[in-house]
C-alpha positions in Angstrom: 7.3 20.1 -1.1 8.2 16.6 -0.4 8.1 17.2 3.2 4.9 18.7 3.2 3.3 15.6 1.1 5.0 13.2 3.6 3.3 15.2 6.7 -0.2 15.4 5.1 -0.3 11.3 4.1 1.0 11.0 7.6 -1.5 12.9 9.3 -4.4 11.6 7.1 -4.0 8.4 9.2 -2.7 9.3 12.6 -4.7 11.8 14.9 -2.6 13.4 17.9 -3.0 15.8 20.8 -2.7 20.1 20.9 0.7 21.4 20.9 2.4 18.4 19.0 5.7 18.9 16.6 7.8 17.4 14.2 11.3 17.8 14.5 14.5 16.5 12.6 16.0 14.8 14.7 18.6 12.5 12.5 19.9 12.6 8.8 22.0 10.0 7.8 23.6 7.8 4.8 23.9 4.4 4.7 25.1 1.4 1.9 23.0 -1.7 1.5 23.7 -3.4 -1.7 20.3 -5.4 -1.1 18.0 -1.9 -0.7 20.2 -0.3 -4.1 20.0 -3.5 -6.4 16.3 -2.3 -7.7 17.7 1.2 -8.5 20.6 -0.5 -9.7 19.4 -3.2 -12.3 16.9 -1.3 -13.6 17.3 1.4 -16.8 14.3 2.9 -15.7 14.6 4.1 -12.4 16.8 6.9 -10.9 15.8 6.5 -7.2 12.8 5.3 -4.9 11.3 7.3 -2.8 10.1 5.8 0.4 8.3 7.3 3.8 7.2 5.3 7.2 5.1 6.7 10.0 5.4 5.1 13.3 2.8 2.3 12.9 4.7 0.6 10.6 3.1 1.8 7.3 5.4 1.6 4.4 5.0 3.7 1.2 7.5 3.9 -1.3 7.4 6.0 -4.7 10.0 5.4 -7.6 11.3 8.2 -9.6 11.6 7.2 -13.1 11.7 8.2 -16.8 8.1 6.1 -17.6 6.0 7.9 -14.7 6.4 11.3 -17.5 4.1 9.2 -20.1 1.7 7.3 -18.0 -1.6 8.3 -16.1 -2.3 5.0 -14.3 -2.3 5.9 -10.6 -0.2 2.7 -9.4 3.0 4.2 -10.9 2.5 7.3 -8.4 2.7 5.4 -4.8 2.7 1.9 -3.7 1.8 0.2 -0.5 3.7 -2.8 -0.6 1.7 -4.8 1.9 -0.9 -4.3 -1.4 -0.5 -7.3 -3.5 -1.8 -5.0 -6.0 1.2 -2.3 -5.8 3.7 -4.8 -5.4 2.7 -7.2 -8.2 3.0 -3.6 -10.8 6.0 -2.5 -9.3 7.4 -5.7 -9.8 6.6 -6.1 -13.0 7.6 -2.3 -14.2 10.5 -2.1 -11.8 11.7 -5.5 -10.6 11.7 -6.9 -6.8 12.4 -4.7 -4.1 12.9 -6.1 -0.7 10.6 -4.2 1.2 11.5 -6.4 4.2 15.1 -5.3 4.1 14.4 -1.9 4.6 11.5 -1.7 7.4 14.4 -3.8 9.3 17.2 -1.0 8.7 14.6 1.4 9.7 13.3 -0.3 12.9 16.8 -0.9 13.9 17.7 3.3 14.0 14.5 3.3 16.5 15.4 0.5 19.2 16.7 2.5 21.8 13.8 5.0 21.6 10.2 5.7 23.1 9.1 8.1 20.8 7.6 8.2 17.6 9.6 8.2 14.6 8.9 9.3 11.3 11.5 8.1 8.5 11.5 9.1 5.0 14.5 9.1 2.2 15.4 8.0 -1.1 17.3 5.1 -2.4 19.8 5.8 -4.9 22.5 3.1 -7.1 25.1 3.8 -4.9 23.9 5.0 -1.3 20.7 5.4 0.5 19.4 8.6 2.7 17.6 8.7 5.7 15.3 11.5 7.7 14.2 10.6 11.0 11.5 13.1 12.2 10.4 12.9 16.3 7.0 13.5 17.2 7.1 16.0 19.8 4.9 17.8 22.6 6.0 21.4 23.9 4.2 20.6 27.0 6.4 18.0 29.0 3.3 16.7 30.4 1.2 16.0 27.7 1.5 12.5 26.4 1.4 11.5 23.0 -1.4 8.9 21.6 -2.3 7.8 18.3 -5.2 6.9 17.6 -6.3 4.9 14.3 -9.1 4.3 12.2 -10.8 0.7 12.2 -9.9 -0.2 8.8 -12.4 -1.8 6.2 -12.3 -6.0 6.4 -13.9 -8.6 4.9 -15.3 -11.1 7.1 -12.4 -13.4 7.5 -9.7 -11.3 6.5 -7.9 -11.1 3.8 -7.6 -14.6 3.4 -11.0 -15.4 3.3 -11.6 -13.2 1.1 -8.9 -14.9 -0.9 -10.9 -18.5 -0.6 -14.3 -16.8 -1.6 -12.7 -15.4 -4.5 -10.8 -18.4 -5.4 -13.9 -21.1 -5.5 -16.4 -18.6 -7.0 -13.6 -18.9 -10.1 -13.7 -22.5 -10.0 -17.2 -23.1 -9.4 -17.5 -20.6 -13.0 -18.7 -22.7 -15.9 -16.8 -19.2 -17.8 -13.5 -19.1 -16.3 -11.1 -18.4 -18.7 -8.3 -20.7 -20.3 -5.1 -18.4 -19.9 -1.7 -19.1 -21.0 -0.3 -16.3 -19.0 -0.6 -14.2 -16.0 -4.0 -12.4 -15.9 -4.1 -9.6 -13.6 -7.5 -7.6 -13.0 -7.6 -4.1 -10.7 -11.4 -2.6 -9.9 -12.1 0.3 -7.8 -15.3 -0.7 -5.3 -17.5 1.4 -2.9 -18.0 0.1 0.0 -20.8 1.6 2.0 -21.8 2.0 5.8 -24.2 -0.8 5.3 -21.4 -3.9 4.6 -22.3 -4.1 0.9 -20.6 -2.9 -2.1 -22.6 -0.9 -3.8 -20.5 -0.3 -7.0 -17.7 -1.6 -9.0 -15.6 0.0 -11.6 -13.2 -1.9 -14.1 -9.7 0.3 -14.3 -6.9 -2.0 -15.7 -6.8 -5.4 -16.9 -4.3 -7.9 -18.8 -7.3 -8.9 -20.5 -10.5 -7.9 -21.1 -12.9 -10.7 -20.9 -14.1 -12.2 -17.6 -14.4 -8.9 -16.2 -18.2 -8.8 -16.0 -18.4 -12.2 -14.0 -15.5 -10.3 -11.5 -17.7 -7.9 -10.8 -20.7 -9.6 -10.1 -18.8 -11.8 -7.7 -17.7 -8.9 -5.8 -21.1 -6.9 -5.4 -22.5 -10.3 -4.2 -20.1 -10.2 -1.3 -21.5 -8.9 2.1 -20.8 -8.6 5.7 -18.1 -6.4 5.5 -16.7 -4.1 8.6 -16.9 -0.9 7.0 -14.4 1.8 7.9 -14.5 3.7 10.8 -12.7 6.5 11.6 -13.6 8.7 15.0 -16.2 5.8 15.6 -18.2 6.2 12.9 -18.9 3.9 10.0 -17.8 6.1 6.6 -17.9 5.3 3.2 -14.6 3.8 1.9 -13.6 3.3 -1.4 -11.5 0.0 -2.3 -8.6 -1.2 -4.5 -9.3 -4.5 -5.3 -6.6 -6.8 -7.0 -7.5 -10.4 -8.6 -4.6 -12.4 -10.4 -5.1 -15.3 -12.6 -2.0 -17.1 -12.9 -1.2 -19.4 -15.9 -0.8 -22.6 -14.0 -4.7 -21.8 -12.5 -3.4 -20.4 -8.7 -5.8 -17.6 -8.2 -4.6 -14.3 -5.9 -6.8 -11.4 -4.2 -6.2 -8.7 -2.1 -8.1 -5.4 -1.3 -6.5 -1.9 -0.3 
């Protein structure tokens, strides 16, 4: 069943040619003190899960006693490169050096030309790797990927970072906090640049969340997704942190 999750988030991103396999190609088991220090340290946790498809996309899930009591959907997978995901897994689970391991990984896959799946599970006391081989039957078929534009703010992410952070300041309302103040929303972003809606979902707090809102349905210009070169309706993740000594974070997903 894992397997078959792994190949269906994998495939929801990557689009190949006819006649194309995956094949095991490697199984190995490695110690990294670094990598096995979250699982280690933490009461919670008995491993972490991760997966990475050839374009460098990272996903890790942790396998823990608190997931059997909790709904919220951040606890299920996170993207790392998410400021989101990693500030929540942080916080539940401690740091995890996500760096570390897309190193190890990239490392098994020097000498090769194809394209590499990985997926395993980091345990206290040693870590497991797959490596899966994208494969053609027909010797002459070559293998492509081809990926979907992915939904930006003008700028990038760090615009969007400065628009957020002086539409804070600028607030006559922004809020006096005495600790960290994280915010997640769930936005639609349509074919025509704009978000269209906005949805409150989790908060350290719940004032200030109307003004959020508005700022973000104000925003336009976005490059809306497009995947087979058409624009499509893409739903965001949007993260804003408030931090007690008045730095401001955002990120989308």
């Amino acid at each position: 069943m894992k397997k078959f999750l792994f190949l269906i988030v994998c495939f929801s991103i990557l689009t190949g040619v006819f006649a194309q396999r995956l094949r095991k190609t490697k199984e190995l088991n490695i110690i990294d003190y670094e990598l096995q220090s979250t699982v280690k340290s933490s009461k919670y946790l008995n491993y972490i899960e991760f997966d990475k498809n050839p374009v460098g996309k990272l996903n890790i899930q942790p396998d823990s006693s608190v997931l059997i009591s909790t709904l919220k959907p951040y606890y299920k997978n996170y993207d790392l490169s998410y400021l989101g995901h990693k500030y929540f897994f942080e916080k539940e689970f401690g740091f995890f050096p996500a760096n570390r391991l897309l190193r190890i990984l990239d490392s098994l896959n020097n000498e090769s030309k194809a394209l590499r799946y990985y997926d395993g599970r980091i345990y206290a006391d040693y870590i497991k790797i797959t490596e899966s081989e994208l494969y053609s039957d027909d010797p002459e078929e070559k293998i492509f990927i081809k990926m979907p534009e992915l939904a930006e703010y003008p700028g990038g992410k760090i615009a969007f970072k400065k628009y957020v952070r002086i539409r804070i300041n600028e607030c006559s309302c922004k809020p006096i906090v005495t600790k960290d103040s994280a915010f997640f929303f769930k936005a639609i972003l349509k074919k025509d640049s704009l978000i269209h809606d906005t949805k409150l979902y989790d908060s350290t707090q719940s004032a200030f969340t109307d003004f959020l809102q508005t700022l973000l349905r104000e925003t336009s210009g976005w490059k809306p997704l497009n995947m087979g070169g058409r624009p499509v309706t893409k739903y965001l993740q949007v993260f804003i942190l408030i931090r007690r000594n008045g730095d401001i974070e955002a990120d989308y997903y």
